[in-house]
Backbone as CSV, one residue per row, in Angstrom:
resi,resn,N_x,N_y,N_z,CA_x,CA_y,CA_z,C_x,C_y,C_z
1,UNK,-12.353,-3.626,4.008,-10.907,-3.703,4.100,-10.429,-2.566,5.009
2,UNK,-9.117,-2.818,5.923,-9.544,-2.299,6.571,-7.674,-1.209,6.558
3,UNK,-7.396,-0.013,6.980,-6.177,0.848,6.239,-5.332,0.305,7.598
4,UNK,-3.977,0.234,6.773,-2.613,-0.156,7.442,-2.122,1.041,7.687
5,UNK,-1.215,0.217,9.283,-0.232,1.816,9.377,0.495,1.704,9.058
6,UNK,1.347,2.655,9.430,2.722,2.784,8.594,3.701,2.245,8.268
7,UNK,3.504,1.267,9.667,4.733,-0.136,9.485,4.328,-1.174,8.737
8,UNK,2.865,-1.540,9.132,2.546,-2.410,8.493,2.224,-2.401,6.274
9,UNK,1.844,-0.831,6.412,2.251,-0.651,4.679,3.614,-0.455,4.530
10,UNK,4.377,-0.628,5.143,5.771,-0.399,4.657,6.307,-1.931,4.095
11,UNK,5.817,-2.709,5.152,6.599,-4.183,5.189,5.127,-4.920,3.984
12,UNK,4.073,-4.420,3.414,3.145,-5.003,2.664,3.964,-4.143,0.735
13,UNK,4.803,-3.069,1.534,5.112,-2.694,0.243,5.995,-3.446,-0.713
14,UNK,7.185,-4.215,0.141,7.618,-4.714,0.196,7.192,-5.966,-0.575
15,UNK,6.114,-6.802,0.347,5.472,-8.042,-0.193,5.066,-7.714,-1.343
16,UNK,4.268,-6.672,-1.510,4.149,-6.763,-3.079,4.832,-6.392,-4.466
17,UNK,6.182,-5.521,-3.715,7.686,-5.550,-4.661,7.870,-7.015,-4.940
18,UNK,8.129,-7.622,-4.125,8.985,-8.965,-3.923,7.238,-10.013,-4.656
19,UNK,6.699,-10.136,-4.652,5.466,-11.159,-4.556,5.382,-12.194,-3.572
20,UNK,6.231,-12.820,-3.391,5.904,-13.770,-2.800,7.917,-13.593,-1.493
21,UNK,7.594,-13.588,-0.252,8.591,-13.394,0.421,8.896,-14.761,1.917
22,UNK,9.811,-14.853,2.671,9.768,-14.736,3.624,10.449,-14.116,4.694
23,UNK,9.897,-13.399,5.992,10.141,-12.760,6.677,11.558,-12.016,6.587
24,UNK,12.460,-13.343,7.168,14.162,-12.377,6.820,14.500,-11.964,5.864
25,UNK,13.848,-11.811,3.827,13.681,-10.997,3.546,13.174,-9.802,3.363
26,UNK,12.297,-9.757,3.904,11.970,-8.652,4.222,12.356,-8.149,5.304
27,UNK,12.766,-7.955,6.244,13.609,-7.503,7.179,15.382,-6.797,6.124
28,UNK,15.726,-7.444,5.333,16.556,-7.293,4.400,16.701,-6.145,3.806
29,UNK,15.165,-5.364,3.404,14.721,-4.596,2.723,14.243,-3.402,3.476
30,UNK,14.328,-3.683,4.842,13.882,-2.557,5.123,15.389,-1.462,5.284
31,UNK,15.405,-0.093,5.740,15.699,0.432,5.864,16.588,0.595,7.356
32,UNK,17.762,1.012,7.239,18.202,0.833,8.925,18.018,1.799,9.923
33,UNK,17.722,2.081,11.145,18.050,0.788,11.710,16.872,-0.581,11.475
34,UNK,17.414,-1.528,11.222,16.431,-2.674,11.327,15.605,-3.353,12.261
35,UNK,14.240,-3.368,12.264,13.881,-3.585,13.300,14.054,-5.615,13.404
36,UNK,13.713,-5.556,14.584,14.423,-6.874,14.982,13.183,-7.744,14.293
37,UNK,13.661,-9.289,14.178,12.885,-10.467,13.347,11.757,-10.324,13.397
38,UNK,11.889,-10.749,15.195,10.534,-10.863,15.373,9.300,-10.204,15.525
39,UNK,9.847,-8.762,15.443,9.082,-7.388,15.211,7.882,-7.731,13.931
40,UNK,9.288,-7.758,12.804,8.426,-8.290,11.173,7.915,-8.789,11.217
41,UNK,8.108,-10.209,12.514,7.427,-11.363,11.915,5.822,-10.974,12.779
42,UNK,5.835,-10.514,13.959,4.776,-10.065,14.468,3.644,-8.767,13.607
43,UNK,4.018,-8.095,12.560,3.619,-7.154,12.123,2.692,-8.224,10.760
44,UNK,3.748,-9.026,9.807,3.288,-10.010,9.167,2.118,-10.884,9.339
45,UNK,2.206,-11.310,10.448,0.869,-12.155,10.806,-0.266,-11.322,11.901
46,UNK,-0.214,-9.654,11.976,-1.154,-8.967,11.943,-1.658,-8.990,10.337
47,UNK,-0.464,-8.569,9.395,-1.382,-8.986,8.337,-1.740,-9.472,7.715
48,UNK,-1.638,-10.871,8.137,-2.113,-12.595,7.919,-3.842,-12.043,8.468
49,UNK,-3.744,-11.568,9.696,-5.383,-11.504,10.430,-6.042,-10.558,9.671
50,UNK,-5.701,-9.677,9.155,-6.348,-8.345,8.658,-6.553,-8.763,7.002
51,UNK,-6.014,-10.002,6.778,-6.763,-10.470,5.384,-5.809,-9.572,4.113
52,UNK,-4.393,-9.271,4.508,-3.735,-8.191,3.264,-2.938,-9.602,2.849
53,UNK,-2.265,-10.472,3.774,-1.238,-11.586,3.161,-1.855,-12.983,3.283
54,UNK,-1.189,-13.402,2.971,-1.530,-15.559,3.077,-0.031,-16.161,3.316
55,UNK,0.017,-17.435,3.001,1.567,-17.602,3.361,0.930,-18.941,3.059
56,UNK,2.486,-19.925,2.483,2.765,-21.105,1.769,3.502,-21.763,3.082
57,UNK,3.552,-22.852,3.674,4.192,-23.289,4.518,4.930,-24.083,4.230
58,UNK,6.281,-23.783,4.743,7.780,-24.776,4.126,8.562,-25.451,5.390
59,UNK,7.691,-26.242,6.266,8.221,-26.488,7.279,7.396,-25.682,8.022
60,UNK,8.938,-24.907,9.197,8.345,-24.271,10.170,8.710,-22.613,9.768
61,UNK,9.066,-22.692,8.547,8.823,-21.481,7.970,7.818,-21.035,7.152
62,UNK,7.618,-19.765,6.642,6.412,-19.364,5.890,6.758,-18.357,4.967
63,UNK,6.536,-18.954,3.918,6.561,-17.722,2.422,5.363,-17.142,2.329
64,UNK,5.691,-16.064,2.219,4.346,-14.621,2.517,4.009,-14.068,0.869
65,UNK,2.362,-14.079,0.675,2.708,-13.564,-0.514,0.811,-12.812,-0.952
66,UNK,0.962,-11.259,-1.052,-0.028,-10.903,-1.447,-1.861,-11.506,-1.477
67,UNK,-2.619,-11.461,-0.637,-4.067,-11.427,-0.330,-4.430,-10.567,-1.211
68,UNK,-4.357,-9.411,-1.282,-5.076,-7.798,-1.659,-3.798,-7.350,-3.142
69,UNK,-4.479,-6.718,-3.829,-3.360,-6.512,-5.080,-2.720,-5.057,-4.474
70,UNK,-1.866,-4.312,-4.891,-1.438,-3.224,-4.719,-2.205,-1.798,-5.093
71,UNK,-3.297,-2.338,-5.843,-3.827,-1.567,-7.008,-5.589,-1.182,-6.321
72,UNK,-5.713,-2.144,-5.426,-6.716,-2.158,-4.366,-6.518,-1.545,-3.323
73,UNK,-5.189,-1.595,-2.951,-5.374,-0.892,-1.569,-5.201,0.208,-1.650
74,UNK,-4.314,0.659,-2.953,-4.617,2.215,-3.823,-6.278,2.855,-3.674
75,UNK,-6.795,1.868,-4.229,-7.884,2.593,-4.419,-8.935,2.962,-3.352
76,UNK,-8.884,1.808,-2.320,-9.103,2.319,-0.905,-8.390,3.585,-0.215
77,UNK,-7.166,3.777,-0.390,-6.852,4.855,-0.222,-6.842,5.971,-0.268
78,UNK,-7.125,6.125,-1.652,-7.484,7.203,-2.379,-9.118,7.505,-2.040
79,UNK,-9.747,6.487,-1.960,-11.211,7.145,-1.827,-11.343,7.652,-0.446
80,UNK,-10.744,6.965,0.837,-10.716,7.868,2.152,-10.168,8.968,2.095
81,UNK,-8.993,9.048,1.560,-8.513,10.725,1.654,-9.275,11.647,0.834
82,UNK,-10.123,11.179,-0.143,-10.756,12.158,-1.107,-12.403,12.165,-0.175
83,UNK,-12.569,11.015,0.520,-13.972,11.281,1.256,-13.629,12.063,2.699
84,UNK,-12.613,11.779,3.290,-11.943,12.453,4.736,-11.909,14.160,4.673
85,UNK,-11.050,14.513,3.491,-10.754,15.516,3.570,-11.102,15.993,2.226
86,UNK,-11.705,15.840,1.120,-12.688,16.481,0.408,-13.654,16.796,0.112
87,UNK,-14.825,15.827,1.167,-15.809,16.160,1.236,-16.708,14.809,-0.140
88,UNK,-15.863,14.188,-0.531,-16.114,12.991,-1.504,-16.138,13.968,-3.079
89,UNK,-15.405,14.616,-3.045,-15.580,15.389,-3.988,-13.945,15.294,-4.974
90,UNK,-14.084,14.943,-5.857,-12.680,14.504,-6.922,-12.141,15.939,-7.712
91,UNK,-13.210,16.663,-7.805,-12.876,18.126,-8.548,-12.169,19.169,-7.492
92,UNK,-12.658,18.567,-5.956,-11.991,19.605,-4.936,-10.302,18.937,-4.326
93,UNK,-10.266,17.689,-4.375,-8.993,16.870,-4.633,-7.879,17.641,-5.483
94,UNK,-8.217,17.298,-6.537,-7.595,18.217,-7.766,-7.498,19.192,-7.741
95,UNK,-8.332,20.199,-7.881,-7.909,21.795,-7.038,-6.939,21.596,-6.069
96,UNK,-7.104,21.265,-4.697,-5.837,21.289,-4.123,-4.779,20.913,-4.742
97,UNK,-4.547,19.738,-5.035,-3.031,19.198,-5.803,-2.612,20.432,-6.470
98,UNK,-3.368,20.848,-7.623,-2.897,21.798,-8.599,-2.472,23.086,-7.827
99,UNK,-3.103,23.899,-7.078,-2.848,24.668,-6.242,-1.408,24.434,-5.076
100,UNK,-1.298,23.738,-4.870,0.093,23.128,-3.920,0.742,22.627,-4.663
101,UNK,0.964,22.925,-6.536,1.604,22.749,-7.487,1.974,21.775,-7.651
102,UNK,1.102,20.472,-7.261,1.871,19.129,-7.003,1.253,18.610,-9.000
103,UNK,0.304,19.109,-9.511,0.323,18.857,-10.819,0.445,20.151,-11.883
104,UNK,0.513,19.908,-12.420,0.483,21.190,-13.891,-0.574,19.907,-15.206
105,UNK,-0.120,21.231,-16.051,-1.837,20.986,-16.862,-1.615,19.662,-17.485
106,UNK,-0.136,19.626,-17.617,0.113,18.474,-18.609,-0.861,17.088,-17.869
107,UNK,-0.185,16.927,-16.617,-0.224,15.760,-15.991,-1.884,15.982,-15.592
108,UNK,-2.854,16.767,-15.633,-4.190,17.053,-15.198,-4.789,16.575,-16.728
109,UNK,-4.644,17.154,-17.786,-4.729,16.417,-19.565,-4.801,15.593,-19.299
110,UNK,-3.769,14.290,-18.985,-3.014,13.210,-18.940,-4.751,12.689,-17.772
111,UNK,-4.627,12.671,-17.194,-5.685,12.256,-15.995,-6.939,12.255,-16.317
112,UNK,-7.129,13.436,-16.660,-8.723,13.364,-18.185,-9.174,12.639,-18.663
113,UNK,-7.618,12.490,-19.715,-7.862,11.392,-20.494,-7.770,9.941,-20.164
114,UNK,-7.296,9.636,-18.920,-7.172,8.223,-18.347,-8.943,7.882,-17.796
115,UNK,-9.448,9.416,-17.020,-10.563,8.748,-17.029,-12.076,8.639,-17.887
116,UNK,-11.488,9.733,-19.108,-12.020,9.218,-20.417,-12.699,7.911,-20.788
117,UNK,-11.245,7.567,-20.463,-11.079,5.570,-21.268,-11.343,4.352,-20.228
118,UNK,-11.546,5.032,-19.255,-12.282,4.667,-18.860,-13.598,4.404,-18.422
């Protein structure tokens, strides 16, 4: 699988708020200034090719709706930035966060125990 940029996870964030969309909503949702239709609609069926969306055909329109769960491309994510720039290491991840105060102990407990139970 392969990582989206920025436009293209923006407008997939979207698809998977919404589940199932088409284009001029999402254009709806984005933020202004808006980029023009056919921008979306060109960004969309990059990620028709890249295997993130599918689409229902209603005519000569197309309802867009989740390939990849949200929860997947999380986790792809997370493992490049923890293999990129940690060295594949989850204990040196965490050190940083905690150190750039982005967690405290509570929420590090809390994480423990999630992967406890798991």
């Amino acid at each position: 699988m392969k990582e989206l940029t920025k436009a293209e996870e923006q407008i997939m964030l979207i698809i998977w708020a919404k589940e199932k969309c088409f284009v001029k909503e999402i254009v709806s949702e984005l933020p202004e200034p808006k980029p023009a239709y056919n921008t979306v609609s060109t960004i969309v069926r990059i990620l028709e090719k890249k295997e993130f969306v599918a689409y229902e055909a209603f005519g000569k329109t197309h309802q867009y709706y989740p390939s990849i769960s949200k929860e997947e491309y999380k986790s792809l994510k997370t493992n490049n930035l923890m293999s990129n720039f940690f060295g594949g290491s989850a204990e040196s991840m965490l050190s940083f966060f905690m150190k750039e105060n982005k967690m405290d102990i509570n929420q590090i407990d809390e994480l423990l125990k999630e992967i406890k139970n798991k």
